[in-house]
Legacy VTK file of the C-alpha trace (Angstrom):
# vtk DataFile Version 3.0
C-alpha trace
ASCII
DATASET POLYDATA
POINTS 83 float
0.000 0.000 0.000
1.334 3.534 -1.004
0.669 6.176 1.788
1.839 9.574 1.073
4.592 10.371 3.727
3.710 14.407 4.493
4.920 14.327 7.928
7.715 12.823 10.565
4.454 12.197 12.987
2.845 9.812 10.545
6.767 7.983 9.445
6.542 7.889 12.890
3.864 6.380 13.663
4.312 3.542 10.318
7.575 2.577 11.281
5.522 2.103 14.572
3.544 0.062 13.413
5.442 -2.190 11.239
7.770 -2.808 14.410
4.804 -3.941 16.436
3.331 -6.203 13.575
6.813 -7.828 13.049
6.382 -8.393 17.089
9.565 -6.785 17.641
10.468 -4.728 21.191
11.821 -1.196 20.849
15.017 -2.061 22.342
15.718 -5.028 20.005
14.880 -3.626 16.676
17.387 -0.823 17.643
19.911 -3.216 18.564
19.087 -4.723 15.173
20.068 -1.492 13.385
22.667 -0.124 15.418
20.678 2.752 17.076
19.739 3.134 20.992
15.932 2.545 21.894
15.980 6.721 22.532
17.009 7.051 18.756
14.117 4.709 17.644
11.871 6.242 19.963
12.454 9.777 18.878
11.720 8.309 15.081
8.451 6.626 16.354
7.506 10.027 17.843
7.987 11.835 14.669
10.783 13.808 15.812
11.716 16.298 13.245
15.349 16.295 14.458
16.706 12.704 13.545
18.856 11.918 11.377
17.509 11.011 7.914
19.810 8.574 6.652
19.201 6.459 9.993
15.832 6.387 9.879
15.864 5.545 5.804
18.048 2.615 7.771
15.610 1.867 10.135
12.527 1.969 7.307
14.840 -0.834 5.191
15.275 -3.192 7.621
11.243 -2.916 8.798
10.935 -3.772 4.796
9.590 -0.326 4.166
10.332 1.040 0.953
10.749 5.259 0.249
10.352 6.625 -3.095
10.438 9.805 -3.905
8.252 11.337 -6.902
10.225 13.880 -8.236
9.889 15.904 -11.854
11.173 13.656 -15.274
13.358 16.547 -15.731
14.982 16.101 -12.335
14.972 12.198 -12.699
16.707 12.624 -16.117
19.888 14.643 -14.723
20.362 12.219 -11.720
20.356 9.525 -14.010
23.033 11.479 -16.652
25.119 12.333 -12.975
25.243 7.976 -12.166
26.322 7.254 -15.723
LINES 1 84
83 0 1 2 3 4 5 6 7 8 9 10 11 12 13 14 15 16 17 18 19 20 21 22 23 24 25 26 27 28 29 30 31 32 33 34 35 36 37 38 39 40 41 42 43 44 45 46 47 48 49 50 51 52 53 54 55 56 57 58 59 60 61 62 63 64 65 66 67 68 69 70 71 72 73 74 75 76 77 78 79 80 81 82
């Protein structure tokens, strides 16, 4: 299911709730990634202040995928910048 991300509340609260379906405890699932339970709880909380490439961390191990839909023009000169 696609859910348009518009706010750190509602990452938050997804990564949340992926954690708790996968029946795994705060503390463990940071273990799992490296992090302390305050880090994981600050992303579950929507913190704005967290640090974005540790929760994109946090949102690939839960099997959460992020896309980004950004203008062809803009896709086009990433693309010509990898090659």
């Amino acid at each position: 299911m696609l859910i348009k991300a518009h706010s750190t509340e509602l990452i938050g609260r997804i990564a949340r709730a992926e954690r708790k379906r996968q029946g795994l405890r705060q503390d463990d699932f940071a273990a799992m990634i490296g992090s302390s339970h305050v880090f994981l709880r600050a992303v579950e909380q929507g913190k704005p202040g967290v640090q974005l490439g540790k929760v994109l961390q946090a949102l690939e191990e839960l099997g959460i995928t992020v896309y980004l839909d950004v203008a062809e023009e803009s896709a086009q000169i990433i693309a010509g910048q990898k090659a």
